[in-house]
Legacy VTK file of the C-alpha trace (Angstrom):
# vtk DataFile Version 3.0
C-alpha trace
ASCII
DATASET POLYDATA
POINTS 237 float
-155.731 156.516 87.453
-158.437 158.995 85.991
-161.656 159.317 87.939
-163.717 157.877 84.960
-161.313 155.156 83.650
-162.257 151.661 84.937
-159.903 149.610 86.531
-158.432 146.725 85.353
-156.548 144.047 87.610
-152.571 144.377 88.531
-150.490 141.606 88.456
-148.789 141.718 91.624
-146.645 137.490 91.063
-148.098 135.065 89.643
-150.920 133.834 92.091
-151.353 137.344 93.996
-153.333 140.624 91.497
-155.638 143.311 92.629
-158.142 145.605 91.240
-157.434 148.914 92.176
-159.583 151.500 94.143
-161.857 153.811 92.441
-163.260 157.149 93.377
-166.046 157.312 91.850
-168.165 155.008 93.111
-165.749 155.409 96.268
-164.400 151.342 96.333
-161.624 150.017 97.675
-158.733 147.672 96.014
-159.974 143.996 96.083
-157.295 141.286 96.170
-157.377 137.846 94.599
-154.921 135.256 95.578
-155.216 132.085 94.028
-154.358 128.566 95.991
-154.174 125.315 94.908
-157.809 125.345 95.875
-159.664 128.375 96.121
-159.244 132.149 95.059
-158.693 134.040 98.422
-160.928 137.481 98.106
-159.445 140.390 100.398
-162.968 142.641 100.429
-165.470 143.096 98.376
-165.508 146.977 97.169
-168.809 148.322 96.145
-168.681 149.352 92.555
-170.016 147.122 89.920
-166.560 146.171 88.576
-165.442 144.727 91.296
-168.822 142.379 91.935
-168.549 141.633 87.953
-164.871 140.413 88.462
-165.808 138.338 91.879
-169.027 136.773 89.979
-166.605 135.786 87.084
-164.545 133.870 89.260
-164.929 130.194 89.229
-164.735 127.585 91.907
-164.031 127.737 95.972
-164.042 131.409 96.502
-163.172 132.396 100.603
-163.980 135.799 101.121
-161.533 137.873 104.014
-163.069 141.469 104.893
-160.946 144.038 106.572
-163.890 145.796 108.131
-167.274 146.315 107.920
-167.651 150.240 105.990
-169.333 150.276 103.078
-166.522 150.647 100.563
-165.168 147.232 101.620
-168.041 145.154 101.957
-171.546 146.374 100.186
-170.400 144.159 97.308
-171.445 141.136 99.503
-175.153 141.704 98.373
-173.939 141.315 94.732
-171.517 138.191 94.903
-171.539 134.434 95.193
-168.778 132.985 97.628
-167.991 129.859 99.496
-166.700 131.018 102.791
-166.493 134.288 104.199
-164.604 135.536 106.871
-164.742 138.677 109.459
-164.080 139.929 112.608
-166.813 139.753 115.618
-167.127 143.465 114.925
-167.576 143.464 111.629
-170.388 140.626 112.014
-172.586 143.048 113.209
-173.387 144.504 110.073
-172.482 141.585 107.980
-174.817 139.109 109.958
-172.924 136.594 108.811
-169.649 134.736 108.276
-167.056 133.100 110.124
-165.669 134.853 112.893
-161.911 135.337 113.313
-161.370 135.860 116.758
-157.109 135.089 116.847
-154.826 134.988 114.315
-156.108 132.655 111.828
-153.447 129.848 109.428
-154.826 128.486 106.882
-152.895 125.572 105.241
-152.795 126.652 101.889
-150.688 126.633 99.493
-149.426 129.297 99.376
-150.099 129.633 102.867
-152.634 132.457 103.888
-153.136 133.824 107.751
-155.715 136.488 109.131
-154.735 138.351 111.863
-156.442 140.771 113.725
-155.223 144.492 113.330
-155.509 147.180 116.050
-156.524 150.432 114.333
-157.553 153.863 115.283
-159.585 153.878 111.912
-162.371 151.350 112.823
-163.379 148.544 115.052
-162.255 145.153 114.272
-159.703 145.417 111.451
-158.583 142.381 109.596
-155.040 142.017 107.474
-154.227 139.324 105.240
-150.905 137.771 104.912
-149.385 135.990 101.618
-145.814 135.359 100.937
-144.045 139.042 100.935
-147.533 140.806 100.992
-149.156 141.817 104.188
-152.547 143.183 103.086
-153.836 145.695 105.445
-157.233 147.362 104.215
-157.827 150.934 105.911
-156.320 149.639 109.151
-153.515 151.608 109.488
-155.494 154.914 108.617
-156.316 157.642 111.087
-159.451 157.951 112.143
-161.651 161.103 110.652
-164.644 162.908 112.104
-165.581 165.951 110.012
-162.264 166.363 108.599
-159.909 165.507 111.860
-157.702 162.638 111.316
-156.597 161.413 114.731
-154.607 158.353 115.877
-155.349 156.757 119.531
-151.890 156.607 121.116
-152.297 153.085 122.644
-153.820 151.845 119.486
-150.947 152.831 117.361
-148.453 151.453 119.752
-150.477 148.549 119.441
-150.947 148.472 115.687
-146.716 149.344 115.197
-146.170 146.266 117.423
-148.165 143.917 114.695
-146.499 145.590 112.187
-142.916 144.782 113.686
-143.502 141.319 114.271
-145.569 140.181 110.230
-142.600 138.626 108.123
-143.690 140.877 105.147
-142.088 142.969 102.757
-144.697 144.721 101.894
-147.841 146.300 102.908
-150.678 146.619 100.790
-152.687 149.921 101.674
-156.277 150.364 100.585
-157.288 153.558 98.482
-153.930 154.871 98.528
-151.811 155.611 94.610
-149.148 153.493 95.842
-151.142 150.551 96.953
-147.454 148.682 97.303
-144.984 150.214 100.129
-142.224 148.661 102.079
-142.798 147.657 105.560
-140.373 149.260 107.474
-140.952 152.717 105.544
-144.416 152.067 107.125
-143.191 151.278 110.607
-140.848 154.243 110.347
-143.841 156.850 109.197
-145.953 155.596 112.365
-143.186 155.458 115.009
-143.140 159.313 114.160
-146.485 160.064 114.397
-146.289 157.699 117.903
-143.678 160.476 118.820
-146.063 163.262 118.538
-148.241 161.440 121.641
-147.831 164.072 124.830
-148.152 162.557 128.078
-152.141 163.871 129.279
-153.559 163.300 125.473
-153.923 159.955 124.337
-154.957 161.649 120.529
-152.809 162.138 118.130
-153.567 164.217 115.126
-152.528 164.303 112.113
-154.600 167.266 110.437
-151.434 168.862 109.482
-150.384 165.696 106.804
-153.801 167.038 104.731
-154.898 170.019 102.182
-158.060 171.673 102.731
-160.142 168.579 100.332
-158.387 165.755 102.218
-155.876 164.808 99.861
-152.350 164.634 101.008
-149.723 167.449 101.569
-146.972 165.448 99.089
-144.654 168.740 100.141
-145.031 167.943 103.581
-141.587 167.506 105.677
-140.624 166.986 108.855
-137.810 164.744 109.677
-139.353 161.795 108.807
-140.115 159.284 106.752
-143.665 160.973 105.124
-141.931 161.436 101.515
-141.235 157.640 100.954
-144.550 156.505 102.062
-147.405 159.365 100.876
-148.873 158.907 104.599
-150.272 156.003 105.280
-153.643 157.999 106.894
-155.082 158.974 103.611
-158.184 158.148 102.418
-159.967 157.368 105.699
-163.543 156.117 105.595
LINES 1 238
237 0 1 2 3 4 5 6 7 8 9 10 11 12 13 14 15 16 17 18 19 20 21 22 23 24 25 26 27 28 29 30 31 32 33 34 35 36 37 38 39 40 41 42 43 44 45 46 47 48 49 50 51 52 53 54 55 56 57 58 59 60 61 62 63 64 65 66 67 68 69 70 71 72 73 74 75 76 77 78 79 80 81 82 83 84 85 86 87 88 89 90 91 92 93 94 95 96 97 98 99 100 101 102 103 104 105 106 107 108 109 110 111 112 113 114 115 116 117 118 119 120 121 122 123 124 125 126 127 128 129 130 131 132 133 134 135 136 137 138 139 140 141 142 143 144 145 146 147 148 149 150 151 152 153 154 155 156 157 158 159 160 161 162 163 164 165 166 167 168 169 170 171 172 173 174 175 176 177 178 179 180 181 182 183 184 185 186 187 188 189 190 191 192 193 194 195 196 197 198 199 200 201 202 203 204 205 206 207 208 209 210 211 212 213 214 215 216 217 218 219 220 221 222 223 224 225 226 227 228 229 230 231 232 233 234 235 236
């Protein structure tokens, strides 16, 4: 998708569809799944596009954030919702909203469930699960201060160990061109960056996976993984 050309929203089945991310403003993807009684909102973005399309929206409207940066959530100034939903964490810059503080069922139909996703990237990561689609936000990003993307070794175990036990298919990856990947390509990726972990430093980086203006080395190879998935540590916030 061009910089300048606005997004319009993907079909992903018939109840599940997404508006992609854009770069310009910097906004993440923001899912809609539609129950027999609401529309299920997975974050808000922050470019006016994305508020437009949640505004438009008729109805019970439950909002689920991933985490609290700005790209995710700023939207929630601009939008009318029923319910929303966040982590403890994220409450502290939200103010508001129901707190998920285990993994969360909702009876729904389709059924929904918010679990709570360790993550080097951020405090207090949310995913969303629907049918095949496990929708994870940034959460299973590195973390990046002044261009160093690092994982926490214990985190990632922790986060790979979530990731092994979601029925998914998929997982839905914020920001990144291939919002759509397969699970287990995912689990594979991280299990080898998990490998890199020595035994007196509990970071990991991962500076190596990027070109000098943080996009993604799509030549880089090790035996891996990396080529199926285009890193799953891009784009971190």
């Amino acid at each position: 998708m061009k910089v300048n050309e606005k997004p319009q929203l993907v079909q992903l089945t018939e109840n599940i569809s997404y508006l992609p991310a854009t770069h310009k403003p910097f906004s993440c993807d923001v899912v809609f799944i539609k129950t027999a009684d609401a529309t299920w909102i997975f974050d808000v973005g922050c470019s006016k596009i994305a508020a437009k399309t949640i505004n438009e929206i008729t109805g019970t409207k439950n909002i689920v954030l991933s985490h609290f940066h700005p790209d995710h959530c700023l939207n929630l100034l601009r939008v009318s919702y029923t319910n929303l939903y966040v982590s403890k964490y994220t409450k502290k810059y939200t103010l508001k909203g129901t707190v998920i503080n285990n993994d969360t069922h909702f009876n729904t139909k389709p059924e929904i469930s918010v679990i709570l996703l360790p993550s080097s990237h951020t405090k207090g990561c949310l995913c969303l699960l629907c049918g095949d689609y496990a929708f994870m936000g940034d959460g299973t990003y590195a973390k990046e201060r002044k261009g160093n993307h690092t994982y926490n070794a214990q985190i990632l175990q922790e986060e790979i160990a979530i990731l092994e036990r979601i029925p998914s298919k998929y997982v839905c990856l914020s920001h990144d061109p291939r919002f759509v990947q397969e699970r287990v390509d995912l689990i594979a990726l991280h299990k080898q960056i998990y490998a890199r972990k020595s035994p007196n430093n509990p970071i990991i980086s991962v500076e190596d996976f990027f070109n000098k203006d943080g996009s993604v080395k799509r030549d880089y190879s090790i035996e891996s993984e990396f080529s199926k998935t285009d890193v799953s540590c891009t784009n971190a916030n």
